[in-house]
KEMIBA-108685 format. One line per 10 residues: their letters; for each residue x, y negated, z of N, C-alpha, C, O, CB. Coordinates in nm, 3 decimals, decimal comma. Glycine has a CB too. Example, Ala and Ser with C-alpha at 12.3 -4.5 7.8 and 13.67 -1.06 7.14 Angstrom:
<sites>
AS) 1,319 0,569 0,780 1,230 0,450 0,780 1,320 0,330 0,780 1,424 0,332 0,846 1,131 0,447 0,905 ~ 1,285 0,225 0,708 1,367 0,106 0,714 1,290 -0,003 0,787 1,341 -0,114 0,804 1,408 0,060 0,572
</sites>
This chain:
<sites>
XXXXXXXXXX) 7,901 -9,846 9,690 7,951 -9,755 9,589 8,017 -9,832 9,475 8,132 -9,814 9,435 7,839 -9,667 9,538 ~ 7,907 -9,940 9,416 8,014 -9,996 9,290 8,131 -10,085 9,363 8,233 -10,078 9,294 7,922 -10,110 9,162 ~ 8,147 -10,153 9,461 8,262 -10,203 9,527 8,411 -10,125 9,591 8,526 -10,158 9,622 8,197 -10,258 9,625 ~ 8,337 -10,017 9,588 8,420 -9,876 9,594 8,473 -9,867 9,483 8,594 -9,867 9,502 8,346 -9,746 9,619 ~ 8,445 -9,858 9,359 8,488 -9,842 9,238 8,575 -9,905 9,219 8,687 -9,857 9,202 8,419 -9,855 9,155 ~ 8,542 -10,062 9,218 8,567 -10,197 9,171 8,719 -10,176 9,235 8,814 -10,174 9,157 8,453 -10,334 9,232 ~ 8,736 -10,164 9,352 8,815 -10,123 9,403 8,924 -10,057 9,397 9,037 -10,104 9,412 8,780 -10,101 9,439 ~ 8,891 -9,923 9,371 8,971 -9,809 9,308 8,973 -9,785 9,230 9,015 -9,669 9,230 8,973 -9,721 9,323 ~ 8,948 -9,826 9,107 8,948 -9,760 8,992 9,042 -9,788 8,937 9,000 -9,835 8,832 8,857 -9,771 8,920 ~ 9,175 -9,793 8,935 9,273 -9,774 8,869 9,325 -9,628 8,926 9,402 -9,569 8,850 9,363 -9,895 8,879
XXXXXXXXXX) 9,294 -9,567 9,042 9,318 -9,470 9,097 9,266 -9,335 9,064 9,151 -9,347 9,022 9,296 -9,500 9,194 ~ 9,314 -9,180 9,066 9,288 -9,102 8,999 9,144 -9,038 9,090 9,149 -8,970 9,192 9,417 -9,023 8,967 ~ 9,031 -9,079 9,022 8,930 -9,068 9,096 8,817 -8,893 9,038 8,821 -8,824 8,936 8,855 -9,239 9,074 ~ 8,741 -8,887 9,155 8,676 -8,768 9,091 8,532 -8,792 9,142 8,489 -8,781 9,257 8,743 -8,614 9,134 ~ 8,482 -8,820 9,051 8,341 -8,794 9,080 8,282 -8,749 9,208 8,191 -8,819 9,252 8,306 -8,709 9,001 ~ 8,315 -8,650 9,271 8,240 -8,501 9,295 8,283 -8,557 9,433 8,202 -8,547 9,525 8,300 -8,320 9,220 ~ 8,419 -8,622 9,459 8,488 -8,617 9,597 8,421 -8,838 9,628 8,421 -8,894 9,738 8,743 -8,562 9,572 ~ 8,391 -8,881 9,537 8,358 -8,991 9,576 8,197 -8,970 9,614 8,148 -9,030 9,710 8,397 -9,094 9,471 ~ 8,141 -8,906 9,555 8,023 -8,866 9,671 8,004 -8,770 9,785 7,905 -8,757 9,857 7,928 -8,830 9,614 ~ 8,129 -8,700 9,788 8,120 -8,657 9,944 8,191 -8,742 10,004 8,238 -8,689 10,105 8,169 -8,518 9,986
XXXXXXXXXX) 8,225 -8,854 9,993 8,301 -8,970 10,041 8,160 -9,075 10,132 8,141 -9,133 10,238 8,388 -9,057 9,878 ~ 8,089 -9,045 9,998 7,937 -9,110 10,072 7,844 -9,014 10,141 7,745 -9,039 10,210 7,833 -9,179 9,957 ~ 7,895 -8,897 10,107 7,792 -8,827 10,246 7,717 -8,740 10,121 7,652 -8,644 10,162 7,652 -8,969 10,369 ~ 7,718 -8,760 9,978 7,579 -8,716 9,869 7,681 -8,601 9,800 7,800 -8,604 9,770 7,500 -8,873 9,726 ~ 7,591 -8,513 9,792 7,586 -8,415 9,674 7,673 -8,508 9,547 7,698 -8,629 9,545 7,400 -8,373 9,629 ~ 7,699 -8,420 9,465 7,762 -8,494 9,319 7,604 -8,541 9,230 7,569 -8,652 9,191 7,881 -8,344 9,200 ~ 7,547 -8,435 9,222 7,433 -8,446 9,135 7,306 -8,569 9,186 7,233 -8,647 9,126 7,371 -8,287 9,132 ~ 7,322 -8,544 9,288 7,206 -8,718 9,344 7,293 -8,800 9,340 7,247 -8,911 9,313 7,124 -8,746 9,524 ~ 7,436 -8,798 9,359 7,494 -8,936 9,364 7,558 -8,971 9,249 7,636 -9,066 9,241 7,585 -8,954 9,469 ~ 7,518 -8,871 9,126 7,535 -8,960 8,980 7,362 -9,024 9,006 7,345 -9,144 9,029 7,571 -8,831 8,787
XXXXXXXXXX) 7,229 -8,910 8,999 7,138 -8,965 8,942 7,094 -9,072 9,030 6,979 -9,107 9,002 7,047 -8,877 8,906 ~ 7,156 -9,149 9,145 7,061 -9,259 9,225 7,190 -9,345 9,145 7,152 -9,460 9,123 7,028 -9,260 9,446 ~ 7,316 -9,325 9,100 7,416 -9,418 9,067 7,342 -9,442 8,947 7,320 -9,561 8,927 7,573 -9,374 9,058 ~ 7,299 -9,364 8,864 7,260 -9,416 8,731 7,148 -9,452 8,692 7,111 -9,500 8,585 7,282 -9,347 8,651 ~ 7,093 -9,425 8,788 6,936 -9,524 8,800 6,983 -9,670 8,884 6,895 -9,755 8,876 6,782 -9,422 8,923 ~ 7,086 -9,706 8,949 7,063 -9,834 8,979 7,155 -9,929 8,904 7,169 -10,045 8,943 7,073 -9,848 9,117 ~ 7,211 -9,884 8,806 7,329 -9,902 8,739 7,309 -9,925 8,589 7,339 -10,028 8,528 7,413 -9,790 8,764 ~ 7,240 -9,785 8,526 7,201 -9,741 8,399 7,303 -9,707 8,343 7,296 -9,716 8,221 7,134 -9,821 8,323 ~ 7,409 -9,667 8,388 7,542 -9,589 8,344 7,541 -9,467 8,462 7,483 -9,472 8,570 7,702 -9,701 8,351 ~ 7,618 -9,361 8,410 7,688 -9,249 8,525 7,816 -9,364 8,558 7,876 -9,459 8,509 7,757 -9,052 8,442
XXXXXXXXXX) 7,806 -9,259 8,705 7,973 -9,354 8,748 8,087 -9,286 8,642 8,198 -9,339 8,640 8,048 -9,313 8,958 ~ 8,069 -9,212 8,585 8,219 -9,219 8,496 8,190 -9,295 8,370 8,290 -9,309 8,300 8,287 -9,058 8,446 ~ 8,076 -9,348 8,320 8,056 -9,451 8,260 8,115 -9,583 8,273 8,185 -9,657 8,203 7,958 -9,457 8,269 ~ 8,042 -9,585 8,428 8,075 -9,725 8,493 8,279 -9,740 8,554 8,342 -9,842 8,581 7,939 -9,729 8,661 ~ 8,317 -9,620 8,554 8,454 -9,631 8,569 8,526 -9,660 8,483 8,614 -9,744 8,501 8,502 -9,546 8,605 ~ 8,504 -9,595 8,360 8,554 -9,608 8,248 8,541 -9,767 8,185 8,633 -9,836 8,140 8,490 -9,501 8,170 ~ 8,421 -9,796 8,194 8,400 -9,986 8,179 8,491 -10,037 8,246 8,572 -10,105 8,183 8,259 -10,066 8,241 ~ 8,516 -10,021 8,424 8,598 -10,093 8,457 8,749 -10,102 8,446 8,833 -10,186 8,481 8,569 -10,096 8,539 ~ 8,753 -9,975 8,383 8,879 -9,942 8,347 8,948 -10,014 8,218 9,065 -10,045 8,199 8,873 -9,804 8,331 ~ 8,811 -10,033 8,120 8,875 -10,071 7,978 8,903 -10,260 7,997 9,002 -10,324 7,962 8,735 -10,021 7,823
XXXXXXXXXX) 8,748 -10,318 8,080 8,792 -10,431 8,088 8,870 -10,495 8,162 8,906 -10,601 8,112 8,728 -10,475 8,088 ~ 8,920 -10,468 8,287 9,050 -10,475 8,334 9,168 -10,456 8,190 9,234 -10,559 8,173 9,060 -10,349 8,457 ~ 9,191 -10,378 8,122 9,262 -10,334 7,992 9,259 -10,479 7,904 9,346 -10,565 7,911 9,171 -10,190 7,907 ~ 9,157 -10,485 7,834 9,166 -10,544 7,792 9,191 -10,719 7,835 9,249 -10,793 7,755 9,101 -10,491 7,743 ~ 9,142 -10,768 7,963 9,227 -10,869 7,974 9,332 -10,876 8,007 9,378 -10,990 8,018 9,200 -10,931 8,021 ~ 9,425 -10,748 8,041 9,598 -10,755 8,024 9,622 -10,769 7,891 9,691 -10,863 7,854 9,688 -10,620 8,074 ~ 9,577 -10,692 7,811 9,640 -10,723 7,656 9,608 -10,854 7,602 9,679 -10,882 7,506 9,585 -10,622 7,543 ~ 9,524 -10,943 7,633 9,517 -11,039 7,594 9,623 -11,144 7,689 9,695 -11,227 7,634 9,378 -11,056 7,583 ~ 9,619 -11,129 7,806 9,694 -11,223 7,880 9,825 -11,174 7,942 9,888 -11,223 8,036 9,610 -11,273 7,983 ~ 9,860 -11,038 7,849 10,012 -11,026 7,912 10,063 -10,987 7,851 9,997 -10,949 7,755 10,052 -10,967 8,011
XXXXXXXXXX) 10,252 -10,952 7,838 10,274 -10,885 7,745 10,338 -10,737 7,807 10,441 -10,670 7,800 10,357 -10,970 7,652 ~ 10,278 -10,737 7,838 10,362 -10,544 7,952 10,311 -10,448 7,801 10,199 -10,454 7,751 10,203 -10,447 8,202 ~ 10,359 -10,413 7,780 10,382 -10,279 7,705 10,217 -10,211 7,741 10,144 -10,226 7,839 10,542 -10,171 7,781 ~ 10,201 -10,133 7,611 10,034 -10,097 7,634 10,044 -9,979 7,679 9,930 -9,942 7,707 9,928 -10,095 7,504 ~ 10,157 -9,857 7,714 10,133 -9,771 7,837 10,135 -9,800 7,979 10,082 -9,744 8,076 10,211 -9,684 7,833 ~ 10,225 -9,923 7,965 10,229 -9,990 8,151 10,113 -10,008 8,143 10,069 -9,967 8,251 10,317 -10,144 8,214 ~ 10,004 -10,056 8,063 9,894 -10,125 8,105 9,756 -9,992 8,082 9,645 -10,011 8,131 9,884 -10,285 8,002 ~ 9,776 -9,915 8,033 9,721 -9,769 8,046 9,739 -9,715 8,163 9,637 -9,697 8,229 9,776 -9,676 7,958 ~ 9,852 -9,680 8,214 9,853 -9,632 8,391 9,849 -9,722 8,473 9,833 -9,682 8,589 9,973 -9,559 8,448 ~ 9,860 -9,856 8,457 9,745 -9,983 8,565 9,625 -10,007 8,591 9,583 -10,065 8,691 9,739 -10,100 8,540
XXXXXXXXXX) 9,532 -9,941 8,458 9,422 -9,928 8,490 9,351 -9,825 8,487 9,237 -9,817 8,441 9,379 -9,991 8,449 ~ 9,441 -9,706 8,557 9,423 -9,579 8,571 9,432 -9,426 8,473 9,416 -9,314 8,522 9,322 -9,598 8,611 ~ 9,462 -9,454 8,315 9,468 -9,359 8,272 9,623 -9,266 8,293 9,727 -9,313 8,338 9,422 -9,394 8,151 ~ 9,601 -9,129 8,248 9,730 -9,045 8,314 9,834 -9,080 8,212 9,947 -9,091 8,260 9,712 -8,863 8,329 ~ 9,820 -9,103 8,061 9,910 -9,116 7,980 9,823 -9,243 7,825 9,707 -9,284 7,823 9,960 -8,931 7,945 ~ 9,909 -9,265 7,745 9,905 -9,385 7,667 9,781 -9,301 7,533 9,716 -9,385 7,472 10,102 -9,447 7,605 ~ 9,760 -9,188 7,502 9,707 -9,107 7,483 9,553 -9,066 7,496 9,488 -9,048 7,393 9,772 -9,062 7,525 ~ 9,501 -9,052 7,608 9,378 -9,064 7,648 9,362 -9,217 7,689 9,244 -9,236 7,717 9,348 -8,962 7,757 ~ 9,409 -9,290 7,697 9,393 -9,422 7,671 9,345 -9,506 7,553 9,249 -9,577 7,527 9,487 -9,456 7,692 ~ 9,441 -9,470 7,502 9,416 -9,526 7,347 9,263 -9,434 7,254 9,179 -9,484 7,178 9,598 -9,483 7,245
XXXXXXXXXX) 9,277 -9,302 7,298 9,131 -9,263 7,209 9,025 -9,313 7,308 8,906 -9,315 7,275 9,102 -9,075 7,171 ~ 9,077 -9,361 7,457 8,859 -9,376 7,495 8,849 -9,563 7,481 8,750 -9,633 7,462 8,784 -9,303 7,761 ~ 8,993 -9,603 7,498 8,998 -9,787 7,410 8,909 -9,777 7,277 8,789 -9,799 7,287 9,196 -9,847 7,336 ~ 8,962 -9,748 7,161 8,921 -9,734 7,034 8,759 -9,663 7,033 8,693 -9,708 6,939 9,036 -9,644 6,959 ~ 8,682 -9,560 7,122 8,589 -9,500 7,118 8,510 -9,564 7,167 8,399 -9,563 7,114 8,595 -9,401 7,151 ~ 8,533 -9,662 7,308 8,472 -9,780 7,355 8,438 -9,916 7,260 8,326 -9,947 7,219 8,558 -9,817 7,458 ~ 8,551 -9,980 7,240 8,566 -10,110 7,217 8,579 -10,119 7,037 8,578 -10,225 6,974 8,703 -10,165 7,309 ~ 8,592 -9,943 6,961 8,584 -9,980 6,788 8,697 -10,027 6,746 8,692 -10,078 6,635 8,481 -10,091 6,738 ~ 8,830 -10,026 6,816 8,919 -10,039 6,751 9,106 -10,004 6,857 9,095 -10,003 6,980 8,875 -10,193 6,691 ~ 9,225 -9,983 6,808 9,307 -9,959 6,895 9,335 -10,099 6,998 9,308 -10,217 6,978 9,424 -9,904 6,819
XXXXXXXXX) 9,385 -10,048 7,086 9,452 -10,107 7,195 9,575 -10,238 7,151 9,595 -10,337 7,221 9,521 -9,975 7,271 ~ 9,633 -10,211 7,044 9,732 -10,262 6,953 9,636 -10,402 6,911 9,626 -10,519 6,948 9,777 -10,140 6,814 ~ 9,583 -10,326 6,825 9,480 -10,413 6,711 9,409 -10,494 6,807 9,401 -10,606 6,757 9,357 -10,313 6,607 ~ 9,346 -10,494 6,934 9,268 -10,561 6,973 9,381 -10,648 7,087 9,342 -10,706 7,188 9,138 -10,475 7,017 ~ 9,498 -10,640 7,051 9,576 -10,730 7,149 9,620 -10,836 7,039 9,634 -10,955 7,066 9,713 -10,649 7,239 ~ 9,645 -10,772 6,892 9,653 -10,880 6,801 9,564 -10,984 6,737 9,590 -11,070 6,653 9,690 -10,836 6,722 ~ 9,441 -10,952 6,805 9,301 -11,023 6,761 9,221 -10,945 6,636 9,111 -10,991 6,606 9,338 -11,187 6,708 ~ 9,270 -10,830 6,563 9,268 -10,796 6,430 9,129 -10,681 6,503 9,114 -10,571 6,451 9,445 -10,730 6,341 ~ 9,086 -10,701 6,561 8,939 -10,619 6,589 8,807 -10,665 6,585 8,714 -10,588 6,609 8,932 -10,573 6,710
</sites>
């Protein structure tokens, strides 16, 4: 399951269809994901989503919506508020070191 993620997660994923992917209900296959984990998988997606993120902004210079729909968000928008809600500061600011 987390190699599944690791995997896809730049991809527009849904909860509900990645555990009938494994055969589980949605509701056991958050609570056995988040008991072996200690995150929900949209926790744990969202992590892999930001830190993938953030080592492009540090090691590239692609524009910070190219690098919002590379690591799966739909627009620069919900990107930037769950960056800043995660990590305490913008996407900008934390590519300039100023975070």
């Amino acid at each position: 399951m987390h190699q599944f993620l690791q995997l896809h997660y730049a991809e527009p994923l849904r909860i509900e269809a990645i555990a009938h992917l494994f055969g589980f209900h949605r509701s056991y296959f958050t609570q056995q994901f988040t008991q072996n984990t200690g995150q929900s998988p949209q926790q744990y997606l969202q992590q892999l989503r930001l830190d993938r993120a953030k080592e492009l902004l540090c090691s590239s210079s692609l524009p910070i919506g190219e690098i919002a729909l590379s690591v799966g968000y739909p627009d620069l928008y919900m990107f930037s508020r769950a960056f800043k809600l995660q990590v305490g500061c913008s996407p900008s600011a934390y590519r300039k070191g100023s975070c």
